[in-house]
Each structure stands twice: as structure tokens, then as C-alpha cells.
C-alpha positions in Angstrom: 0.0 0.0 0.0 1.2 3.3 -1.0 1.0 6.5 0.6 -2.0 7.6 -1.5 -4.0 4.4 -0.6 -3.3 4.8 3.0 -4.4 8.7 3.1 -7.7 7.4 1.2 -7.9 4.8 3.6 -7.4 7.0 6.2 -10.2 9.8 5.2 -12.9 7.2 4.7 -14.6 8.0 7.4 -14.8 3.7 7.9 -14.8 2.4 11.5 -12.0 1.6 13.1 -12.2 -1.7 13.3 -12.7 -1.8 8.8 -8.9 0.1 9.2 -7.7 -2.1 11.4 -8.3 -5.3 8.7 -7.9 -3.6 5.8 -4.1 -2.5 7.1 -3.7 -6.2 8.9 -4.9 -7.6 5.2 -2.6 -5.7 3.5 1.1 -6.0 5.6 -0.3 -9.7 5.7 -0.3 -9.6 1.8 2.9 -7.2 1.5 4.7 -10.1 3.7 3.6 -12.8 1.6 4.8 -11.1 -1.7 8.7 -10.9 -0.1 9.4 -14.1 0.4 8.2 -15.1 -3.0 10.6 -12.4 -4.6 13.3 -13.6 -2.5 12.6 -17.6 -3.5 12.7 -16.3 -7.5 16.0 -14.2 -6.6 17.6 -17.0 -5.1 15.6 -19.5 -8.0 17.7 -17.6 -10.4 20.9 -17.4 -8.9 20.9 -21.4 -8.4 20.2 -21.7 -12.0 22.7 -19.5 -13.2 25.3 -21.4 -10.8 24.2 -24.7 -12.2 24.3 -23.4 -15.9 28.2 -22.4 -15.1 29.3 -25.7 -13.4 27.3 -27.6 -16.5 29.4 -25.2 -18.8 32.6 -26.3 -16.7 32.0 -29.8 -16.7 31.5 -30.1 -20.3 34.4 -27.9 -20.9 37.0 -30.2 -18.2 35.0 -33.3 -20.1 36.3 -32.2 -23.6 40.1 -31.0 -21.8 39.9 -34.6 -20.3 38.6 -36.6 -23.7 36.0 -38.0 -21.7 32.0 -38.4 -21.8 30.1 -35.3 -19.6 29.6 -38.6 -17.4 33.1 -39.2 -16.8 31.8 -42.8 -17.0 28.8 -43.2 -15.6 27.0 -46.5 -16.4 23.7 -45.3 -16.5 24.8 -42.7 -18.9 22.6 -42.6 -22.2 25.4 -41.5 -24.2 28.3 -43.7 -23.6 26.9 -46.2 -21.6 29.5 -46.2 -19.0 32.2 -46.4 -21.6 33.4 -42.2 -21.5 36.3 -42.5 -18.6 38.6 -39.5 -19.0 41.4 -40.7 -22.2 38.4 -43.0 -24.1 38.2 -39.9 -26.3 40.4 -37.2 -28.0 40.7 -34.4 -26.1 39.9 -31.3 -27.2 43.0 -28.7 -27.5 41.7 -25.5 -26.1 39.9 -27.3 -23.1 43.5 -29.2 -22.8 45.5 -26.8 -23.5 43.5 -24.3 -20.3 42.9 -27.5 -17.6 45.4 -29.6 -18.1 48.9 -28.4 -19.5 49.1 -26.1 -16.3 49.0 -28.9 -14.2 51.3 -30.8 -15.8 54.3 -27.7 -15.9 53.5 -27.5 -12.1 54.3 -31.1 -11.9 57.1 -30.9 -14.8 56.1 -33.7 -16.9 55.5 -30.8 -19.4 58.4 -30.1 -21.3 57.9 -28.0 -24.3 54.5 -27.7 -26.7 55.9 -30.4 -29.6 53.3 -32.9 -30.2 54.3 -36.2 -28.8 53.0 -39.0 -30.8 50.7 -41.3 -28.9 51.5 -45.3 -28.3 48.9 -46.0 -31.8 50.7 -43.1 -33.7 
């Protein structure tokens, strides 16, 4: 209820006891209305979160070559079969996850292409 409402409200020349509910109705029904706006804020915000980690996941999937299950036997997909190395990696994803791991750990030398044990 707005100002305007309330001085309407207020010069209606109703009983007191007709203010008295029609205020109590309306905080009731302002209170009711927050914690719906809150739920859809927070609604949103756990979508967006989930909508980054699925972005993530797919993107360390690909870096990994591996199924968005990582393997999962009830995957529809791959059936189980996508462990991490069952499928070729993709560079970028690689080249951003992995690689910096493997400098820390120095089994990165330089950027030459090593051929695999089948190449």
C-alpha cells in the first residue's frame, strides 16, 4: 500500500475496526509477496550457478577426452564407456585445464606434439 491508498484509507470516514483489517490484510499480503521475490531471486541465482558448473563440466570433459559422465553406467550416451582418455581431447579445453597442471608437476616439457602409443 502506497502513501496515496493509506491517506484514502485514512479519510474514509470507515470504523476503526474496517482500518484495522484492511491494514492487517494488506502488511499480511505485502509479507507474503517478499518471500516469493526472495525464493525467485535465489531461484535464479541457483540456476545461473548450475548453468556455469554444466558449462565447466563439459568444458573439463572435452580437456579430459571424456563423456560429460566421466563414465557413468547409466549414462545414455556412452553407456559407461566415456572414462577420461576414451576420447580425443579437445585442444583448447587441454591446453587451459590440463597443461598447467602438468608444468607444475614438470612432466611438461615444451609444446611439440608427442605421438601417442597407436601413432
Amino acid at each position: 500500500m502506497d502513501a496515496t491508498e493509506l491517506t484514502k484509507l485514512l479519510q474514509g470516514g470507515g470504523s476503526p475496526d474496517d482500518l484495522k483489517k484492511q491494514l492487517l490484510q494488506n502488511l499480511i499480503a505485502q509479507q507474503q509477496a517478499e518471500p516469493k521475490k526472495q525464493d525467485d531471486t535465489e531461484l535464479r541465482q541457483c540456476q545461473a550457478r548450475l548453468r556455469a558448473s554444466r558449462r565447466r563440466n563439459r568444458s573439463l570433459a572435452a580437456a579430459l577426452g571424456a563423456c560429460v559422465c566421466f563414465g557413468d553406467p547409466r549414462c545414455r550416451q556412452c553407456g559407461g564407456e566415456g572414462q577420461p582418455g576414451t576420447r580425443a581431447p579437445e585442444p583448447d579445453a587441454f591446453a587451459f585445464y590440463v597443461e598447467p597442471v602438468l608444468r607444475q608437476l614438470g612432466l611438461l616439457v615444451d609444446d611439440e606434439l608427442v605421438p601417442n602409443q597407436e601413432g
